[in-house]
N, CA, C and O atoms as a printed pandas DataFrame, in Angstrom:
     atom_number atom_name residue_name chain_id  residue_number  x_coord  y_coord  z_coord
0              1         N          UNK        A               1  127.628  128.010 -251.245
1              2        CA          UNK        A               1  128.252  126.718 -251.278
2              3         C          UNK        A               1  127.344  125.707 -251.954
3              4         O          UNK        A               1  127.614  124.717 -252.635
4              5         N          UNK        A               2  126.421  126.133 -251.647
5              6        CA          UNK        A               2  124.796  124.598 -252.593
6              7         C          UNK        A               2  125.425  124.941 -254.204
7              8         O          UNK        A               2  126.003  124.122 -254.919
8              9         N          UNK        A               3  125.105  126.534 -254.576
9             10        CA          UNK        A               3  125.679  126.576 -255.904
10            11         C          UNK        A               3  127.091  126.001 -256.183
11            12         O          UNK        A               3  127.154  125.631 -257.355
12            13         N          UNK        A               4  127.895  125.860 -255.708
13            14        CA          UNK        A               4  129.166  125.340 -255.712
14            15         C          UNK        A               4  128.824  123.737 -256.521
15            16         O          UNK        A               4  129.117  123.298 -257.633
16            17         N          UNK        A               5  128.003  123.117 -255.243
17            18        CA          UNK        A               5  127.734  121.820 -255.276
18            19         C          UNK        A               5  127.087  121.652 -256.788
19            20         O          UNK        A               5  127.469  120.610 -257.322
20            21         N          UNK        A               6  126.376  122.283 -257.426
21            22        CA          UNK        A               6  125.197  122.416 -258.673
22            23         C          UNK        A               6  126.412  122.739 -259.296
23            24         O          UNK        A               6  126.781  121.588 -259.532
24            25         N          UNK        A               7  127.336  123.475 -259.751
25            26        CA          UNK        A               7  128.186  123.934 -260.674
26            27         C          UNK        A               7  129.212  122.822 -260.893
27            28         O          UNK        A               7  129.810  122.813 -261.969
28            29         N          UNK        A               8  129.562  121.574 -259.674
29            30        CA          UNK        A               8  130.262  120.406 -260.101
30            31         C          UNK        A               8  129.578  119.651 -260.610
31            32         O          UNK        A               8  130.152  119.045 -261.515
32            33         N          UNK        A               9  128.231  119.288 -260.403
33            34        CA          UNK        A               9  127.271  118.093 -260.956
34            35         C          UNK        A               9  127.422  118.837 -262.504
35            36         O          UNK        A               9  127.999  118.168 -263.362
36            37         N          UNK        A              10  127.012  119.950 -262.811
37            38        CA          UNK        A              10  127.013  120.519 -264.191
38            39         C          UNK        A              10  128.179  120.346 -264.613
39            40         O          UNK        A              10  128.157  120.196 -265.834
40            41         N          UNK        A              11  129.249  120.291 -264.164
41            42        CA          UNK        A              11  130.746  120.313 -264.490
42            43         C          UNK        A              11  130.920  118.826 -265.167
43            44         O          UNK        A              11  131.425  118.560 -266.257
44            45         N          UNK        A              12  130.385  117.993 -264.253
45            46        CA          UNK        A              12  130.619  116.357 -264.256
46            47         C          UNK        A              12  129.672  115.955 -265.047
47            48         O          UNK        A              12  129.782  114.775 -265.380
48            49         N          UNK        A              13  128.445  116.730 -265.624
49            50        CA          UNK        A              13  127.540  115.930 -266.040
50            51         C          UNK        A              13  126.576  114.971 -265.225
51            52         O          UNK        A              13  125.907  114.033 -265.659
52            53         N          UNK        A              14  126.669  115.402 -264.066
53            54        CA          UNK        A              14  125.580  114.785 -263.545
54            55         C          UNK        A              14  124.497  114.917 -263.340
55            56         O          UNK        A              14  124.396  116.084 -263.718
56            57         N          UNK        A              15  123.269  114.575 -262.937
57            58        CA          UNK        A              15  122.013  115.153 -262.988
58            59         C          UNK        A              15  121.223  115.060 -261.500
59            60         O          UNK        A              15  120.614  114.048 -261.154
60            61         N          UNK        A              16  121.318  116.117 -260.783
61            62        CA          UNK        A              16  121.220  115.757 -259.585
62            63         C          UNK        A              16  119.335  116.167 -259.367
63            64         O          UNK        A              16  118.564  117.061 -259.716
64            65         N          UNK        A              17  119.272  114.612 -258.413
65            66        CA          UNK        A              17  117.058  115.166 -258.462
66            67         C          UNK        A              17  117.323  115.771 -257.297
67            68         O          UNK        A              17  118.285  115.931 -256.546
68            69         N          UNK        A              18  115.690  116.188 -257.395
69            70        CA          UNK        A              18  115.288  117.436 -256.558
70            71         C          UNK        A              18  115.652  117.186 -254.877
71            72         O          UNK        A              18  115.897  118.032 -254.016
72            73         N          UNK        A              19  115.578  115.459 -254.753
73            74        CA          UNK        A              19  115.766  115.110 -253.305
74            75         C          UNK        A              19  117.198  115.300 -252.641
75            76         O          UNK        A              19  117.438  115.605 -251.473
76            77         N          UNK        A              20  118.499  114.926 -254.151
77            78        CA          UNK        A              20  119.693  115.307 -253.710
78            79         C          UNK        A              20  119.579  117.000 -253.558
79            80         O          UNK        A              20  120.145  117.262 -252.497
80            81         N          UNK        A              21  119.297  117.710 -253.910
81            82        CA          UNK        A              21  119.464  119.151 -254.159
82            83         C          UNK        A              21  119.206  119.553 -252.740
83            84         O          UNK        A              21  120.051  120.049 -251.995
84            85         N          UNK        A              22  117.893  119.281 -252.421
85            86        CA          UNK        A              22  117.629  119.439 -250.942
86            87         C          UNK        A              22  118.290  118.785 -249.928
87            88         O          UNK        A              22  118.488  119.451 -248.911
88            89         N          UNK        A              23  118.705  117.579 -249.950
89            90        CA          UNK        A              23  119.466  117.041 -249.168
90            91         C          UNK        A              23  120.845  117.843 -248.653
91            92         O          UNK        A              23  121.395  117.895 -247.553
92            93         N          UNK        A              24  121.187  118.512 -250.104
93            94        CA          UNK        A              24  122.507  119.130 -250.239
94            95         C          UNK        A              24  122.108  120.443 -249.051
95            96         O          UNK        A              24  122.747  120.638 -248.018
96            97         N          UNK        A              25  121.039  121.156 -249.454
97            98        CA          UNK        A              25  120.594  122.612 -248.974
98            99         C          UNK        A              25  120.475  122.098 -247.476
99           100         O          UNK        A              25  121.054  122.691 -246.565
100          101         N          UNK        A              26  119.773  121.077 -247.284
101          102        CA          UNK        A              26  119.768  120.726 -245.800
102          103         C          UNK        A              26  120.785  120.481 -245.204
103          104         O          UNK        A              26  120.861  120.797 -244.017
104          105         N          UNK        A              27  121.694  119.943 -245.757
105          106        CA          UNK        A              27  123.349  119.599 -244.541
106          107         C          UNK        A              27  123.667  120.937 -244.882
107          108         O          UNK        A              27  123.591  121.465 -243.773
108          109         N          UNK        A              28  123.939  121.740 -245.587
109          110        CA          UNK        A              28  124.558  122.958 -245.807
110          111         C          UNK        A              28  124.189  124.221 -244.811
111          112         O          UNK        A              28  124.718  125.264 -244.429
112          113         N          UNK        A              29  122.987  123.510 -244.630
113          114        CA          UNK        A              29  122.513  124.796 -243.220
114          115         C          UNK        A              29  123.181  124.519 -241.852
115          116         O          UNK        A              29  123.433  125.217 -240.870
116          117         N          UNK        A              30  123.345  123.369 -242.144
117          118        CA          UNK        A              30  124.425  123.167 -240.781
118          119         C          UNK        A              30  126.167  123.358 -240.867
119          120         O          UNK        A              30  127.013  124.112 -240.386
120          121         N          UNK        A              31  126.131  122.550 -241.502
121          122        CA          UNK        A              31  127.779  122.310 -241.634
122          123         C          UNK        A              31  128.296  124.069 -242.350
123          124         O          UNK        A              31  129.415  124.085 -242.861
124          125         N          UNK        A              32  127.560  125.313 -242.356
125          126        CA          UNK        A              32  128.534  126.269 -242.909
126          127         C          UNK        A              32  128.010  127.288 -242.182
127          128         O          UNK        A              32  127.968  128.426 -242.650
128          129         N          UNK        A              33  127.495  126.954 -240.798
129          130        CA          UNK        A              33  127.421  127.923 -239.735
130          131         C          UNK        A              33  129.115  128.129 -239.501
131          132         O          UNK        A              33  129.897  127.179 -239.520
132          133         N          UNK        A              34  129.470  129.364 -239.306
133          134        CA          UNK        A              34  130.535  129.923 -238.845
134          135         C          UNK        A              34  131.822  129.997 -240.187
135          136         O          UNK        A              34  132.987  130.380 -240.075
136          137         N          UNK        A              35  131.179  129.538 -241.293
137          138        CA          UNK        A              35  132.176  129.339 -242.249
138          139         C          UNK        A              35  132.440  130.662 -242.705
139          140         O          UNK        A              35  133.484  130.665 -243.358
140          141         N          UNK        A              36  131.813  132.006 -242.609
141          142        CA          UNK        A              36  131.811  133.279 -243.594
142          143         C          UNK        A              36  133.133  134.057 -242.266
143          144         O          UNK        A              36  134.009  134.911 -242.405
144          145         N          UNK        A              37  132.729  133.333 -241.210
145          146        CA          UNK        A              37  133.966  134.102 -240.411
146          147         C          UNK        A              37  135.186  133.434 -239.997
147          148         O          UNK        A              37  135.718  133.519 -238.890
148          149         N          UNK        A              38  135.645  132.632 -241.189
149          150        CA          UNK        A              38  136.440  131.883 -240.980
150          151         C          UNK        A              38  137.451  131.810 -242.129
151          152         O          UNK        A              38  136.999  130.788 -242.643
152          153         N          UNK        A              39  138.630  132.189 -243.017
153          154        CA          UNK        A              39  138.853  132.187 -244.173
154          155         C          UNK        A              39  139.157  130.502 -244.633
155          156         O          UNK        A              39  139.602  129.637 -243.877
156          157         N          UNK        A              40  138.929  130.396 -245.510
157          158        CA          UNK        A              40  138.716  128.712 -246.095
158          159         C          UNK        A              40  137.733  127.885 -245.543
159          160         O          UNK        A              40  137.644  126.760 -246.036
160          161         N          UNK        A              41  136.882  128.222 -244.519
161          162        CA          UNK        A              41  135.967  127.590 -243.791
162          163         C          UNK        A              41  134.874  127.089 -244.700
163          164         O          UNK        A              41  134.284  126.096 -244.273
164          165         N          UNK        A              42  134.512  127.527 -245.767
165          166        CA          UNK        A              42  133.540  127.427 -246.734
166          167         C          UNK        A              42  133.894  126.278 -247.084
167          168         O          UNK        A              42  133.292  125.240 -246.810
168          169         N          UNK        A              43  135.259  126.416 -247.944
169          170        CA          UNK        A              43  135.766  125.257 -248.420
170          171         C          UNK        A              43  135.829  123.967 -247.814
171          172         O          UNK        A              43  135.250  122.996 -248.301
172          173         N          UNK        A              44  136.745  123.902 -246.410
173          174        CA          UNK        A              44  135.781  122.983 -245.899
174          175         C          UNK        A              44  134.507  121.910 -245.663
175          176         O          UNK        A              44  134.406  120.684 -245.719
176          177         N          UNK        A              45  133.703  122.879 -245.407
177          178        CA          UNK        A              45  132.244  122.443 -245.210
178          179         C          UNK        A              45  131.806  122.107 -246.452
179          180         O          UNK        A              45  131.104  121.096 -246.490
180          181         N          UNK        A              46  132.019  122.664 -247.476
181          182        CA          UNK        A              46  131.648  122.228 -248.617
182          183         C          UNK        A              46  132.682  120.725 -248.935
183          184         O          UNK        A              46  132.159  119.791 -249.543
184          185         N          UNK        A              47  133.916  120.639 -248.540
185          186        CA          UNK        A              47  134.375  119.283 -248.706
186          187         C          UNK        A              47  133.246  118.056 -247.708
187          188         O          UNK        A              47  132.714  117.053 -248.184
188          189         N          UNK        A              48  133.167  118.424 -246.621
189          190        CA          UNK        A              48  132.473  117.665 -245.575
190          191         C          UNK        A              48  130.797  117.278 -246.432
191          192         O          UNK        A              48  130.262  116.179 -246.290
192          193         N          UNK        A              49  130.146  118.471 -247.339
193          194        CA          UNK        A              49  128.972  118.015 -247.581
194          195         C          UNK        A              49  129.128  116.909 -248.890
195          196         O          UNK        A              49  128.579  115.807 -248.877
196          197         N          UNK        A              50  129.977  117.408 -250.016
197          198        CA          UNK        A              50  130.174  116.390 -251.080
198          199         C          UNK        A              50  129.715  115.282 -250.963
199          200         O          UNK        A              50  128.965  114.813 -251.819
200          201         N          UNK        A              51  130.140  114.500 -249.661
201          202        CA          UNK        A              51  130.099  113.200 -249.515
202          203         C          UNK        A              51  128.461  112.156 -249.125
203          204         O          UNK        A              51  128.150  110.972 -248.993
204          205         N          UNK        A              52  127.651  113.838 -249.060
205          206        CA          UNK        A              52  126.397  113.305 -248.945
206          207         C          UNK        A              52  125.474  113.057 -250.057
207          208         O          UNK        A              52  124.533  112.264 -250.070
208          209         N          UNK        A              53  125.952  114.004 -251.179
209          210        CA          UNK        A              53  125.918  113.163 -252.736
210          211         C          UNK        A              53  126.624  112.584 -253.266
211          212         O          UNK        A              53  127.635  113.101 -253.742
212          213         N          UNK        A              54  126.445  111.750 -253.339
213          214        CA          UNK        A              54  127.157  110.478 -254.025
214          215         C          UNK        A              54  127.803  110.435 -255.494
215          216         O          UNK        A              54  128.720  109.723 -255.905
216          217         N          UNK        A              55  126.836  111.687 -256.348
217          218        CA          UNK        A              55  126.807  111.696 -257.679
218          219         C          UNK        A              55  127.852  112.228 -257.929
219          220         O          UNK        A              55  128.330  112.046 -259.049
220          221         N          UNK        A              56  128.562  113.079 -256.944
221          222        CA          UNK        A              56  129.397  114.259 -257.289
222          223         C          UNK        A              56  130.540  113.555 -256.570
223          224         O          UNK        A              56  130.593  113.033 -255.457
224          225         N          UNK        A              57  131.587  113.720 -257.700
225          226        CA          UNK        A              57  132.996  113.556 -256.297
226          227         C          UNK        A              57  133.254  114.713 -256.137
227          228         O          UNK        A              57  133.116  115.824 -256.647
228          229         N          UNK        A              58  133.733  114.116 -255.167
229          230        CA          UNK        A              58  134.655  114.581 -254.362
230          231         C          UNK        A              58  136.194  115.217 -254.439
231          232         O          UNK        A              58  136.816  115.875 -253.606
232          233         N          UNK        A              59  136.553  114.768 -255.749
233          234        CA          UNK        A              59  138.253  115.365 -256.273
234          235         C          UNK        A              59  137.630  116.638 -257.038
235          236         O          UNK        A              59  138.334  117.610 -257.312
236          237         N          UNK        A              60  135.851  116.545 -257.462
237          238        CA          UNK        A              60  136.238  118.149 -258.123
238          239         C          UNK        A              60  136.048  119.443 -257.457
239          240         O          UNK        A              60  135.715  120.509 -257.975
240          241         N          UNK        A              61  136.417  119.081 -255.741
241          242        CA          UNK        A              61  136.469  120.503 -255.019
242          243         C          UNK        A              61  138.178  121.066 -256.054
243          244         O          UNK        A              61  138.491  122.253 -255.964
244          245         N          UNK        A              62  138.729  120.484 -256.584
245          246        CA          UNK        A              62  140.291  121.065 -256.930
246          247         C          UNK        A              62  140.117  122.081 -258.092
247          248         O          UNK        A              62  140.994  122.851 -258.484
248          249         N          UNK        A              63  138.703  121.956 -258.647
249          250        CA          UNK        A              63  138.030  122.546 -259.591
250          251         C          UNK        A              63  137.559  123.908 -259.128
251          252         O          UNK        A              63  137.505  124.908 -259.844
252          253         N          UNK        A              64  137.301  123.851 -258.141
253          254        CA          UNK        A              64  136.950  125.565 -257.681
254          255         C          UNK        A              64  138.362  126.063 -256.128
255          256         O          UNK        A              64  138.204  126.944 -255.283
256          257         N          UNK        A              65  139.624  125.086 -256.285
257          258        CA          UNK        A              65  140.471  125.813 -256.026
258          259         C          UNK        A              65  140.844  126.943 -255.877
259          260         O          UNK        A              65  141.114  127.440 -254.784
260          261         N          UNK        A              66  140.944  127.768 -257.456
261          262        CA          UNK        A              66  141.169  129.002 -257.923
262          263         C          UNK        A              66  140.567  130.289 -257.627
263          264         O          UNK        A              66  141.003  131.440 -257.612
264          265         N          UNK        A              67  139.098  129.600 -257.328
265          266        CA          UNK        A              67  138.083  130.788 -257.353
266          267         C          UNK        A              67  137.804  130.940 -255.757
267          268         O          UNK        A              67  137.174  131.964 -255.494
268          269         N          UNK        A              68  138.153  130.108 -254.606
269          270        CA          UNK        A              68  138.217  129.842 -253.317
270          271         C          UNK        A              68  137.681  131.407 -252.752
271          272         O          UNK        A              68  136.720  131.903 -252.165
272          273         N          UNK        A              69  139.066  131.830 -253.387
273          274        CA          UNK        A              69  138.992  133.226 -252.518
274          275         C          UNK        A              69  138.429  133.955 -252.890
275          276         O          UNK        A              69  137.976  134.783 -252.100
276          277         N          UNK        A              70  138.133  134.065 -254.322
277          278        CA          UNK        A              70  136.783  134.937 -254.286
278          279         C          UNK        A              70  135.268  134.941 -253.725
279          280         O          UNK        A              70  134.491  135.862 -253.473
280          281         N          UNK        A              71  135.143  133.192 -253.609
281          282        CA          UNK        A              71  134.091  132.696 -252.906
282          283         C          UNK        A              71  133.441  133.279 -251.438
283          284         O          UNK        A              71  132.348  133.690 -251.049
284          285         N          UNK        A              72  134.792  133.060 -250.874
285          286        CA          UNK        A              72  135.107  133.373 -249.747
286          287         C          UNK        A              72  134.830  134.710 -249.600
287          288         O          UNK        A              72  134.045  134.809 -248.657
288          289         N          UNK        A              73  135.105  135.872 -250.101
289          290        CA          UNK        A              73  135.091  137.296 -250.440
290          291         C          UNK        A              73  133.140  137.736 -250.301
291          292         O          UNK        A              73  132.549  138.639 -249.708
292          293         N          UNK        A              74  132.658  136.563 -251.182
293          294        CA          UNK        A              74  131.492  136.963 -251.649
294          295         C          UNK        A              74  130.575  136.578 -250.267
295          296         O          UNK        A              74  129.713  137.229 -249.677
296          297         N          UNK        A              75  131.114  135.308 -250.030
297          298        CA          UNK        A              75  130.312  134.866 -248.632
298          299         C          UNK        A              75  130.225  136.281 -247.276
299          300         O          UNK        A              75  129.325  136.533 -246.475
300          301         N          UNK        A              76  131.832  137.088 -247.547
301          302        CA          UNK        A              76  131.602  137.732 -246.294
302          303         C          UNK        A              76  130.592  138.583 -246.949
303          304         O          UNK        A              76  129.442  138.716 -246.531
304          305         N          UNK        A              77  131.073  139.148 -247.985
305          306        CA          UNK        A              77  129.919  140.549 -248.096
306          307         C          UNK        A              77  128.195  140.026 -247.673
307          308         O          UNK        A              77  127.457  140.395 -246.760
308          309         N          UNK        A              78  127.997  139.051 -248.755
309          310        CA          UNK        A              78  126.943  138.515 -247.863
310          311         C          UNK        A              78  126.115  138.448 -246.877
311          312         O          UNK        A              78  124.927  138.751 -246.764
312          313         N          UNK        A              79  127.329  137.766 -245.776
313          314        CA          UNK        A              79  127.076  138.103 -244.277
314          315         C          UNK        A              79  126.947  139.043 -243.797
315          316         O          UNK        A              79  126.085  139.282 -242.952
316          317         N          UNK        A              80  128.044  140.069 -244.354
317          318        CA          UNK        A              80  127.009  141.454 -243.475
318          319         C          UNK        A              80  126.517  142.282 -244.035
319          320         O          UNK        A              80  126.530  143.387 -243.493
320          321         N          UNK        A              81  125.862  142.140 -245.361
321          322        CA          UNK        A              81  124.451  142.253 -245.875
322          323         C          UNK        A              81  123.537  141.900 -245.156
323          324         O          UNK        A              81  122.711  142.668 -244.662
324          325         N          UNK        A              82  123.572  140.675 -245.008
325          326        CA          UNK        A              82  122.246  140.160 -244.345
326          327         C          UNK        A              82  122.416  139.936 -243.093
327          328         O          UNK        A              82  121.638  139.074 -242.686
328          329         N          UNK        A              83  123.265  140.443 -242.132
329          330        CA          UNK        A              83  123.250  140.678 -240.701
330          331         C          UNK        A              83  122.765  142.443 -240.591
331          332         O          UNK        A              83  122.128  142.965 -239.675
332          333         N          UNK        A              84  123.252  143.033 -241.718
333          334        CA          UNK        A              84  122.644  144.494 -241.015
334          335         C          UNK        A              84  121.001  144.871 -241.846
335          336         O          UNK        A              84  120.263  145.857 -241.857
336          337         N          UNK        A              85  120.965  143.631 -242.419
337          338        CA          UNK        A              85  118.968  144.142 -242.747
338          339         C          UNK        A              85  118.187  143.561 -241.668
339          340         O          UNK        A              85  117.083  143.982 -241.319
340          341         N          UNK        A              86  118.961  142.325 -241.022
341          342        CA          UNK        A              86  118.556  142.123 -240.303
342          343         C          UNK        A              86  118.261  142.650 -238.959
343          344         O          UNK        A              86  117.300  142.494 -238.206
344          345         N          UNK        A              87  119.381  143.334 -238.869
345          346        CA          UNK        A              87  119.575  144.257 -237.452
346          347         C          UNK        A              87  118.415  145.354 -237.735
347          348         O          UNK        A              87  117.691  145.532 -236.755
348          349         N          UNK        A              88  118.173  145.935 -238.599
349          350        CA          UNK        A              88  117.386  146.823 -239.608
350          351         C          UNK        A              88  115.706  146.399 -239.552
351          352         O          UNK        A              88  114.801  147.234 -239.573
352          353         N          UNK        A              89  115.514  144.930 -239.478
353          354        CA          UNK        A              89  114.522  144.600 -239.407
354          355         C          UNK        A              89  114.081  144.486 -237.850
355          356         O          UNK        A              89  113.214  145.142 -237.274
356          357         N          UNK        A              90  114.585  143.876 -237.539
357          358        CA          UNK        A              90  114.598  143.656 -235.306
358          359         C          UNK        A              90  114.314  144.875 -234.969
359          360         O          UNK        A              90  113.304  145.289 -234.399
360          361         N          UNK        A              91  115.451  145.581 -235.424
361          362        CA          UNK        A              91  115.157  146.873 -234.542
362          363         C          UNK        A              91  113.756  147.770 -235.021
363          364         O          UNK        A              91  113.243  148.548 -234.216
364          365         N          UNK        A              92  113.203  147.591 -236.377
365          366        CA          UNK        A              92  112.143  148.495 -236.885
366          367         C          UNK        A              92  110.634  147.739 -235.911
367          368         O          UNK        A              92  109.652  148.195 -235.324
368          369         N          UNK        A              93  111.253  146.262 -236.223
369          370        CA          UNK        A              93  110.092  145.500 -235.560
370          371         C          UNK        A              93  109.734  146.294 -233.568
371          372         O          UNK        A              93  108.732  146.820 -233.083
372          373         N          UNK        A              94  110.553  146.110 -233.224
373          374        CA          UNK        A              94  110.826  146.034 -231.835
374          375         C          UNK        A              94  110.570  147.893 -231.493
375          376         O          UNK        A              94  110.310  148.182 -230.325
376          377         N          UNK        A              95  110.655  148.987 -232.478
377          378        CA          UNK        A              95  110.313  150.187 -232.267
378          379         C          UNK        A              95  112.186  151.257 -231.630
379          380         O          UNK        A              95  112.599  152.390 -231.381
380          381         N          UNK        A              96  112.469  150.341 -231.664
381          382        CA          UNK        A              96  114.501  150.862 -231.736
382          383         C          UNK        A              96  114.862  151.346 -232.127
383          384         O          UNK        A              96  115.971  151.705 -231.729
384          385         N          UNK        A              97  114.248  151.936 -233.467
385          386        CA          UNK        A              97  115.522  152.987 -234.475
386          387         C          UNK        A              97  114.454  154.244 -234.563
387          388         O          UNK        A              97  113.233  154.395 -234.620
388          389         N          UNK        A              98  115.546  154.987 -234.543
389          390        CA          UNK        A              98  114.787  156.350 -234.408
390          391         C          UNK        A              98  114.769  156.766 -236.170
391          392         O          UNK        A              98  115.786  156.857 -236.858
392          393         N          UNK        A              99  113.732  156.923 -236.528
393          394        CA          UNK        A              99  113.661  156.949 -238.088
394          395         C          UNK        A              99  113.878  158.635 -238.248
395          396         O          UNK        A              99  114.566  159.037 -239.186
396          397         N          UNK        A             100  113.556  159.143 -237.748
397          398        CA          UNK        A             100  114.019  160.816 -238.176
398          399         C          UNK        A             100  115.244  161.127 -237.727
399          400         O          UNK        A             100  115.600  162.232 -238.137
400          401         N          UNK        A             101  116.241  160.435 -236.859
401          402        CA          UNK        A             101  117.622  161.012 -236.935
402          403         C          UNK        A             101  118.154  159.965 -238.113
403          404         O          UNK        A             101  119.138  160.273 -238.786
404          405         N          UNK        A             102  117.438  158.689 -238.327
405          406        CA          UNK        A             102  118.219  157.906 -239.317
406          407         C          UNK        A             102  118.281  158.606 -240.681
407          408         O          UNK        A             102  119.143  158.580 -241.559
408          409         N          UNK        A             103  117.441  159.057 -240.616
409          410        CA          UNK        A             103  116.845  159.785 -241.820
410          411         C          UNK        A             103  117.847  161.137 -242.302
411          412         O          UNK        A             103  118.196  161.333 -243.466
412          413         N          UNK        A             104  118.136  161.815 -241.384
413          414        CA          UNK        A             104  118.938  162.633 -241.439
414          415         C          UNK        A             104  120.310  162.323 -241.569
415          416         O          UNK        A             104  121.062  163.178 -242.037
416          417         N          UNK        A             105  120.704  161.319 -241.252
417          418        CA          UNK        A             105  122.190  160.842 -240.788
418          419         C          UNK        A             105  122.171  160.115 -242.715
419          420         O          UNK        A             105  123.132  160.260 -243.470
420          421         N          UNK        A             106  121.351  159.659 -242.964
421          422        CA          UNK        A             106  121.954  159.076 -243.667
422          423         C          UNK        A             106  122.030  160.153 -245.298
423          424         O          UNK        A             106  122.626  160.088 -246.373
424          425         N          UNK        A             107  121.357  160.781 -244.847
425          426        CA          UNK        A             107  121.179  161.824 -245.878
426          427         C          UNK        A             107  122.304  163.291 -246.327
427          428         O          UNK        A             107  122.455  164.042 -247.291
428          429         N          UNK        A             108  122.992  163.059 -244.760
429          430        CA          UNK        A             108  124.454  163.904 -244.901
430          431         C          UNK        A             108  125.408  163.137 -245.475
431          432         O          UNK        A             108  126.121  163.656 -246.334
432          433         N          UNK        A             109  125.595  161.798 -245.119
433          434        CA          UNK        A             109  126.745  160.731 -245.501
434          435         C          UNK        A             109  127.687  160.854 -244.515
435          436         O          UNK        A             109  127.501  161.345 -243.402
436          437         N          UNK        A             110  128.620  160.432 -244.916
437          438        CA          UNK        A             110  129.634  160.068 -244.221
438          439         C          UNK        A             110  130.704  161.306 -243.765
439          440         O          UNK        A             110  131.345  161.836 -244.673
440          441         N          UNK        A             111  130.847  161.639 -242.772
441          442        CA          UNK        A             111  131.575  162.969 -242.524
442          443         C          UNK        A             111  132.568  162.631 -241.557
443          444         O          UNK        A             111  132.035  162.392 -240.473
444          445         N          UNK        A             112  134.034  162.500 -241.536
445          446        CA          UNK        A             112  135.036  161.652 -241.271
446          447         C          UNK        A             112  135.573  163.090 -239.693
447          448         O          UNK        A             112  136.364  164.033 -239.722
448          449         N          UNK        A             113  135.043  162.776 -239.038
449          450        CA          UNK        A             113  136.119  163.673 -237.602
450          451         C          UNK        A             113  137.468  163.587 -237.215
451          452         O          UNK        A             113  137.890  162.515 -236.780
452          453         N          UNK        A             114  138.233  164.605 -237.317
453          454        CA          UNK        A             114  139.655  164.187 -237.415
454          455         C          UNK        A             114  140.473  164.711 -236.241
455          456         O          UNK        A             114  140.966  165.814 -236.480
456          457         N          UNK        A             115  140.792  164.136 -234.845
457          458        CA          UNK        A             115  140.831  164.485 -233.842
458          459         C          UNK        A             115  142.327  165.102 -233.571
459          460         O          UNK        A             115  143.347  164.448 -233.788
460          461         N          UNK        A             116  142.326  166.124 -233.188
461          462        CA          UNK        A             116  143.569  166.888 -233.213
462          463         C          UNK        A             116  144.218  166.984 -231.746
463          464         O          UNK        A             116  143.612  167.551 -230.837
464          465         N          UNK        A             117  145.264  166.500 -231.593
465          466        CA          UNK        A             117  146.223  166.776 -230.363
466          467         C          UNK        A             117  146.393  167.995 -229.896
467          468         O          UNK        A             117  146.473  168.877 -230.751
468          469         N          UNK        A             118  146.499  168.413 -228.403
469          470        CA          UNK        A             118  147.017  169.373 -228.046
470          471         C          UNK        A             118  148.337  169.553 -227.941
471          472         O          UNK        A             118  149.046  168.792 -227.284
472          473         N          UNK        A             119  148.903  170.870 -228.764
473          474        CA          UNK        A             119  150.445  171.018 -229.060
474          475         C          UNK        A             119  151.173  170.239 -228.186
475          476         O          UNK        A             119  151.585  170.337 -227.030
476          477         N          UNK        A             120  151.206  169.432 -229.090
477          478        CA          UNK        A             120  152.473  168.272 -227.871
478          479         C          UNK        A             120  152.372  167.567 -227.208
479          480         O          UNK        A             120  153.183  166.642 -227.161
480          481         N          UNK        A             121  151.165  167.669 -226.236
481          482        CA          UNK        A             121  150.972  167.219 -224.988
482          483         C          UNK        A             121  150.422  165.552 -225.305
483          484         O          UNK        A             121  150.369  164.632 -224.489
484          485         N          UNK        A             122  150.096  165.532 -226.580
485          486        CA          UNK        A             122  149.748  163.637 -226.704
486          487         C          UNK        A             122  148.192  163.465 -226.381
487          488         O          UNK        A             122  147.670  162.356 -226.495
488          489         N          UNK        A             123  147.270  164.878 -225.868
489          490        CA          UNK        A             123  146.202  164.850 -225.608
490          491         C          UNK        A             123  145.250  165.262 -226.854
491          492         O          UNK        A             123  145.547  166.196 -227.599
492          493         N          UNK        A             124  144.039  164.454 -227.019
493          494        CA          UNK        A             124  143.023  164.910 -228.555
494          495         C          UNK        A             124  141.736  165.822 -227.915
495          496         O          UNK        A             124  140.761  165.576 -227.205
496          497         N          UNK        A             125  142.164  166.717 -228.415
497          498        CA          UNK        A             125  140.974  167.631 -228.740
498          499         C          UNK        A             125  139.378  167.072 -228.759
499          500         O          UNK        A             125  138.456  167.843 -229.025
């Protein structure tokens, strides 16, 4: 969403200093908690921060309208990118993951179990 904000000043021609930039990065850490699990939530928060630069209006959120949902798309992958390195990191820190079955598991891939009913009865194998 900060890039968002940088891609309208460039859009508009504006020239935003280093103090707006940060200013921007600083409300943005707040105002877009919960936005990646939210669809349009980005958008949002990014309307709510605009208004803390001055340089930029505010009518050219209508400018990244179009691309919303891809935005949105990119934010989730994102998120759980960086929720499972993180989980990845905690747990390596903390001594949690067993590195020789991980090791193995990840080295077979993905092997899909396909649970079979007993003739009729509505019960899985």
């Amino acid at each position: 969403m900060t890039m968002s904000v940088l891609f309208l000043a460039h859009a508009f021609n504006v020239q935003l200093t280093i103090w707006h930039q940060l200013s921007v990065l600083f409300v943005m850490l707040f105002t877009s908690k919960g936005a990646a699990g939210v669809t349009g939530g980005g958008f949002i928060a990014l309307a709510a921060t605009l208004p803390v630069v001055d340089a930029v209006p505010v009518a050219g959120i209508a400018l990244l309208l179009g691309v919303d949902r891809f935005m949105t798309e990119i934010r989730a992958a994102t998120n759980l990118t960086s929720n499972i390195i993180a989980t990845l990191v905690v747990g390596r820190w903390a001594g949690g993951i067993d590195t020789p079955t991980a090791k193995a598991e990840m080295s077979t891939g993905f092997t899909e179990i396909i649970a079979v009913s007993d003739e009729g009865t509505g019960h899985t194998a």
